[in-house]
FIDREN-983729 format. One record per residue (C-alpha): residue in three letters; y, x, z. Coordinates in steps of 0.5 Angstrom, whole numbers, padded with zeros to 4 digits, always signed. Each point is the difference from the previous one (the first is absolute). Example, Ala and Ser with C-alpha at 12.3 -4.5 7.8 and 13.67 -1.06 7.14 Angstrom:
2
ALA-0009+0025+0016SER+0007+0002-0002
# end
This chain:
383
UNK-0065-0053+0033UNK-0003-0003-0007UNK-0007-0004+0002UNK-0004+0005+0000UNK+0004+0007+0000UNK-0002+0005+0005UNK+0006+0003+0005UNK+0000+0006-0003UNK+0000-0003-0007UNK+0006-0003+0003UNK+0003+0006+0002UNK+0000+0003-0007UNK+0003-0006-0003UNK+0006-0001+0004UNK+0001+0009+0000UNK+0000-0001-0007UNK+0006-0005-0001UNK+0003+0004+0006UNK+0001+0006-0006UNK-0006+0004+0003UNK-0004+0003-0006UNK-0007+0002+0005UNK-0002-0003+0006UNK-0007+0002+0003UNK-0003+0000+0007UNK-0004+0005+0004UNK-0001+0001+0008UNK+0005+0004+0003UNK-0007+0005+0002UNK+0000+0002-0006UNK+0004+0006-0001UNK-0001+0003+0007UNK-0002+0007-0003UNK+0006-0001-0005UNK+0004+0000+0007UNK-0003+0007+0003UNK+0001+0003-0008UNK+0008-0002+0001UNK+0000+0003+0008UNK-0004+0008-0004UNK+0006-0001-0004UNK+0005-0001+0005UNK-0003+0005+0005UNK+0000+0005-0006UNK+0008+0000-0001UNK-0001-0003-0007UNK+0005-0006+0002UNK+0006+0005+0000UNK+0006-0003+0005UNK-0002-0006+0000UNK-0001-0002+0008UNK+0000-0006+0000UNK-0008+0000-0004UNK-0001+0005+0006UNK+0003-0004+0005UNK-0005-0007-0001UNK-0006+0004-0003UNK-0004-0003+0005UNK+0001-0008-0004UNK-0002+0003-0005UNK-0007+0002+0001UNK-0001-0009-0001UNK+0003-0006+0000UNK-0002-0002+0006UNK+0002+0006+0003UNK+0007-0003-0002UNK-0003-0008+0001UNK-0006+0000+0004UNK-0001-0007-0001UNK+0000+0001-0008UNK-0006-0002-0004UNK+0001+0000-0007UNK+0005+0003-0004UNK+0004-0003-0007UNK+0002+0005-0004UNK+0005-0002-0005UNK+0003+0003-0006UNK+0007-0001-0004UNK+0001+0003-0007UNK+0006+0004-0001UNK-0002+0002-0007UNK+0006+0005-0004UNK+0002-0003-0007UNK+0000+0007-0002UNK-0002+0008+0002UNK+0004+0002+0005UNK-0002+0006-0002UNK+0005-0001-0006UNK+0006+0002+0004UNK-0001+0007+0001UNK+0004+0003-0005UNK+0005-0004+0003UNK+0003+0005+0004UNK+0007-0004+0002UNK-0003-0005+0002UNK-0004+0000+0007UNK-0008-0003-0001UNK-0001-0006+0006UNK-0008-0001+0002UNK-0002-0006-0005UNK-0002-0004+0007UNK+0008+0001+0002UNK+0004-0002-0005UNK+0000-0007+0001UNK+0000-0005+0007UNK-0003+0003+0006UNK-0007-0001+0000UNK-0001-0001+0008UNK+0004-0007-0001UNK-0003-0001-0006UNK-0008+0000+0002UNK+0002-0002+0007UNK+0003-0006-0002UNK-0006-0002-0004UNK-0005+0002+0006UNK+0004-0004+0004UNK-0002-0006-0004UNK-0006+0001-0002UNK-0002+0001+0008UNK+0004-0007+0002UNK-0005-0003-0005UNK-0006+0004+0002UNK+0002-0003+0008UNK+0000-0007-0003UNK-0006+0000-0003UNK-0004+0004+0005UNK+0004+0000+0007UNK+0000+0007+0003UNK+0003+0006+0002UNK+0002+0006-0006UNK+0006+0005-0001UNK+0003+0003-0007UNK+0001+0007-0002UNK+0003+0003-0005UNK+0002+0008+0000UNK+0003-0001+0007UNK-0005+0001+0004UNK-0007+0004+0002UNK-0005-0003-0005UNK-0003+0003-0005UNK+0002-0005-0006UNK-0004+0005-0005UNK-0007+0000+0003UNK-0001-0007+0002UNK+0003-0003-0007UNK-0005+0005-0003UNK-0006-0003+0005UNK+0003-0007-0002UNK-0002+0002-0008UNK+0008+0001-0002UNK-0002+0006-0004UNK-0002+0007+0002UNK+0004+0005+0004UNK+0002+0005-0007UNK-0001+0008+0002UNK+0008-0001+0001UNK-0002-0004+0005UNK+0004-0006-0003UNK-0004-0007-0001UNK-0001-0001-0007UNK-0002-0007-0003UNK-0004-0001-0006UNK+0004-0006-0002UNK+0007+0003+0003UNK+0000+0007+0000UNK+0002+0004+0006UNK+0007-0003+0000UNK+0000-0004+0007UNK+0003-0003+0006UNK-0006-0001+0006UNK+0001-0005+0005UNK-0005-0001+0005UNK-0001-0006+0004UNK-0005+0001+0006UNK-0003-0006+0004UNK-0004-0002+0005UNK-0003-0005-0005UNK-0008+0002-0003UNK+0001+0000-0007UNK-0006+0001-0005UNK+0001+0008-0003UNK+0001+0002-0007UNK-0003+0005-0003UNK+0002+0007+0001UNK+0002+0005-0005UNK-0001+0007+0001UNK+0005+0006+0000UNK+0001+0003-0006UNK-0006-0005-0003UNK+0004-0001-0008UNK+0003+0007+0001UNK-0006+0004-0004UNK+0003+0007-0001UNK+0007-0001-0002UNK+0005+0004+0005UNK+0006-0002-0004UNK+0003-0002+0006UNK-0002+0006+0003UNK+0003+0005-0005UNK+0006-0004-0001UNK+0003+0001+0006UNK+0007+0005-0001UNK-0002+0004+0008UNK-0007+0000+0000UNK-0001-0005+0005UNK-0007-0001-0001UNK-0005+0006+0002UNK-0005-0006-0002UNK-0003-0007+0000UNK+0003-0004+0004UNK+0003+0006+0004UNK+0008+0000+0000UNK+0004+0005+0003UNK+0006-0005+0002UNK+0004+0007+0001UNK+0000+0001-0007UNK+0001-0007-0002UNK+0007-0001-0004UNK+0000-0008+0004UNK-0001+0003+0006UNK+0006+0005-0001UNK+0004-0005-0003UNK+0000-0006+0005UNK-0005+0002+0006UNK+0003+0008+0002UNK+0007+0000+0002UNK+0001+0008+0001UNK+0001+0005-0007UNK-0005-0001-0005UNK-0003+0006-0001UNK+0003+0004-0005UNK-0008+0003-0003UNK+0001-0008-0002UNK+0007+0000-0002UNK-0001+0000-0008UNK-0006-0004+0001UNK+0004-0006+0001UNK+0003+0000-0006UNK+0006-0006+0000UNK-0005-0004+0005UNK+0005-0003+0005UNK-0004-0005+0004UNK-0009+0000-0001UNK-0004+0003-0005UNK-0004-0005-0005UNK-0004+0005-0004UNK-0007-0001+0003UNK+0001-0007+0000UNK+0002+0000-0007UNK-0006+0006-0003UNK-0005-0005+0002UNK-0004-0004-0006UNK-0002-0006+0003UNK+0008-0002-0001UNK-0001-0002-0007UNK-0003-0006+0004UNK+0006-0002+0004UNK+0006-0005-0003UNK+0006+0000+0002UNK+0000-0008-0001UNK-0004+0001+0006UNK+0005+0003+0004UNK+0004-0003+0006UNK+0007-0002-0003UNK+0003+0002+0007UNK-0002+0007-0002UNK+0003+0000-0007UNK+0005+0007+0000UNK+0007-0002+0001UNK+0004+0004-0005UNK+0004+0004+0005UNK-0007+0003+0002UNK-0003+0000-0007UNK+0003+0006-0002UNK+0006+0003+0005UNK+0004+0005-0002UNK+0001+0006+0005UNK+0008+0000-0001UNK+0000-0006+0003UNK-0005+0000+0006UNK+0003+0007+0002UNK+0007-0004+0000UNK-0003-0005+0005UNK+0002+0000+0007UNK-0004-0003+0006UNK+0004-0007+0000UNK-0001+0001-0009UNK-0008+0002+0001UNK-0001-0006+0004UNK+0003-0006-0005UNK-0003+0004-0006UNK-0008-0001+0004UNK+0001-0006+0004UNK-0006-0004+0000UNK-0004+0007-0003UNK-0005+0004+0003UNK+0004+0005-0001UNK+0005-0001+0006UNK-0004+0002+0005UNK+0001+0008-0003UNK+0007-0001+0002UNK+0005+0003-0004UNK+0000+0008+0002UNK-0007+0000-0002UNK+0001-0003-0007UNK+0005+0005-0002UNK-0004+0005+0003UNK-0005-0002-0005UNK+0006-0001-0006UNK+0002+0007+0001UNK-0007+0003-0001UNK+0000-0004-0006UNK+0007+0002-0002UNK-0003+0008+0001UNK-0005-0001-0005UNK+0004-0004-0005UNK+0003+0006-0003UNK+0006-0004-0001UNK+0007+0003+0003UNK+0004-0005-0001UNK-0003-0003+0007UNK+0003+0006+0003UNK+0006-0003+0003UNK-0005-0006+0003UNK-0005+0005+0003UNK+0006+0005+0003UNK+0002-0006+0003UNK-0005+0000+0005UNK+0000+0008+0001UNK+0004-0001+0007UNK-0004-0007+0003UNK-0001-0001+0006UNK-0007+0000+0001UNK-0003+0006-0002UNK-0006-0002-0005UNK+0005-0003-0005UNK+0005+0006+0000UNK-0007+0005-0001UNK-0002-0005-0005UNK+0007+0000-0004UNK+0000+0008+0001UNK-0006+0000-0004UNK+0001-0004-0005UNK+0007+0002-0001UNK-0003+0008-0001UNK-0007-0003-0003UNK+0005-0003-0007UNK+0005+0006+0000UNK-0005+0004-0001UNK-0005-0005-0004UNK+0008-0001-0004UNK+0000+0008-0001UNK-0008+0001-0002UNK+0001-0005-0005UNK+0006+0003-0004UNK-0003+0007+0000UNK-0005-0003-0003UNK+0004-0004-0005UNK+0004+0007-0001UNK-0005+0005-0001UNK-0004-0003-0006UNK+0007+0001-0004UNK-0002+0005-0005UNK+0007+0004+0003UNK+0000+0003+0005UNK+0007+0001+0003UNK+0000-0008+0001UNK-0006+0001+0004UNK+0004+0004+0005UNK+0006-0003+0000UNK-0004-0007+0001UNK-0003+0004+0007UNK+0006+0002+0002UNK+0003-0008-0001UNK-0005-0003+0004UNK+0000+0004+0006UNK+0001-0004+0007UNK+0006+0000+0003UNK+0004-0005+0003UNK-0003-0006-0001UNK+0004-0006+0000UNK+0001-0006+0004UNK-0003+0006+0006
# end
């Protein structure tokens, strides 16, 4: 450390040069109450199929019911800040929207490399005994970067910043050290009345502030559950394969963010910037897996991915994606085949009620009724 420079200004600096946008700190008893809202949340069913958070609920209630010896914790953020409004691939409807967070490198290996560093260099400098987390484990990452003065939890739930905006990776560092506490930002604390986040939401996973039902959440649905999407959200998620970004994106505080200020290792690889829906559902598992190698995306495994592309392909109007859908009619695993039923009924008959509607608004009326009579299913093909 520089003559005269504290531990914790120390810290800082060397998180910086690691690639971390924020670093802060707080005591790892600051967000107990946060620990008992998530074990409500549980007990009420609001985390759909996810067992595993069931599972280890009881770590979540504090850090030091996962680590007693824990004193202090390092919360630390990484940019990874868009060049451009994901939502702009919406009318795109052949090509398969990918999570902002997803089309680069993986996240875990990322942040946990750099955690990893930074917590060498805190052992050198201060030797004691720490453990870094990083997504995989039960620690509520969101509140303790809040209670360290990271940002403030937004009303999406999400932290946001008022240098970076809500476009971050969270890492936690927790460590037997006494560090001094940053100041503490409080939930909503820059929100004020805005609920873009709220309102942007295609399946109404918010039934208010801070209140999500992760059951309606097109990320949940797409990565998290691994049964049938529901049909009542079936046309809600449009062309989206792999996560949402819609509420991330309605939020203001981002004209703050830069994407120079975004890692370089979660730069968006051309293949996942923009896939095409005829190429993924071509892919094989031997395929699925060389395409996202190295992508947070292979976790899914590739029957969920295309479980996810056929419900894009249904939405998409487009039957030249017919063959491919009906490609996937006799899967063996049965949520793909229902899925692939789905989509292959749902663009026959968007396909149908298109050309209806072309045809009716001719001034003459028999091409109308030769129109209705040509686009009647029948056999489809590739079936």
């Amino acid at each position: 450390m520089n003559s005269g420079e504290s531990l914790e200004e120390a810290i800082k600096a060397e998180a910086a040069r690691l690639g971390f946008a924020q670093c802060g700190f707080t005591r790892v008893d600051a967000v107990e109450g946060a620990g008992r809202e998530v074990r409500r949340w549980i007990e009420a069913g609001r985390h759909g199929t996810m067992g595993w958070m069931e599972t280890r609920s009881h770590h979540r209630v504090s850090p030091t019911a996962l680590w007693p010896e824990a004193r202090s914790a390092v919360a630390l953020a990484m940019s990874y800040a868009p060049a451009a409004d994901p939502r702009a691939l919406a009318d795109r409807p052949d090509i398969g929207r990918v999570s902002v967070y997803a089309q680069g490198g993986d996240y875990h290996k990322t942040v946990k490399k750099a955690l990893k560093a930074l917590a060498r260099f805190i052992v050198e400098r201060a030797p004691s005994e720490l453990k870094v987390f990083v997504d995989t484990a039960p620690v509520m990452e969101k509140p303790l970067a809040q209670a360290a003065g990271l940002g403030w939890q937004g009303k999406h739930t999400n932290l946001v910043s008022r240098e970076h905006g809500n476009w971050l990776f969270l890492g936690i560092i927790l460590t037997s050290l006494d560090l001094q506490p940053d100041a503490p930002a409080e939930q909503g604390l820059h929100c004020g009345s805005c609920t873009r986040c709220l309102d942007a939401c295609p399946t109404q996973a918010f039934d208010g502030p801070h209140r999500i039902d992760a059951r309606r959440c097109i990320s949940y649905l797409t990565i998290e559950h691994d049964g049938p999407i529901p049909p009542e959200f079936r046309d809600s998620i449009g062309n989206r394969i792999y996560g949402c970004d819609d509420c991330l994106a309605a939020c203001p505080w981002n004209r703050f963010a830069e994407a120079a200020a975004a890692n370089r290792a979660f730069l968006p690889r051309a293949e996942l910037a923009a896939p095409r829906l005829a190429d993924l559902l071509d892919l094989n598992d031997a395929g699925f897996r060389e395409m996202f190698a190295g992508s947070p995306i292979k976790r899914i495994g590739r029957n969920r991915m295309i479980r996810n592309c056929l419900i894009a392909a249904g939405n998409s109007a487009d039957r030249a994606l017919l063959p491919s859908v009906n490609r996937h009619c006799a899967d063996p695993d049965p949520v793909v085949a229902e899925a692939a039923g789905w989509a292959r009924d749902h663009l026959v008959a968007s396909t149908a009620e298109t050309q209806v509607a072309r045809s009716v608004s001719a001034p003459d009326g028999s091409r109308a009724s030769e129109c209705v009579t040509r686009v009647t299913p029948g056999p489809v093909a590739g079936g």
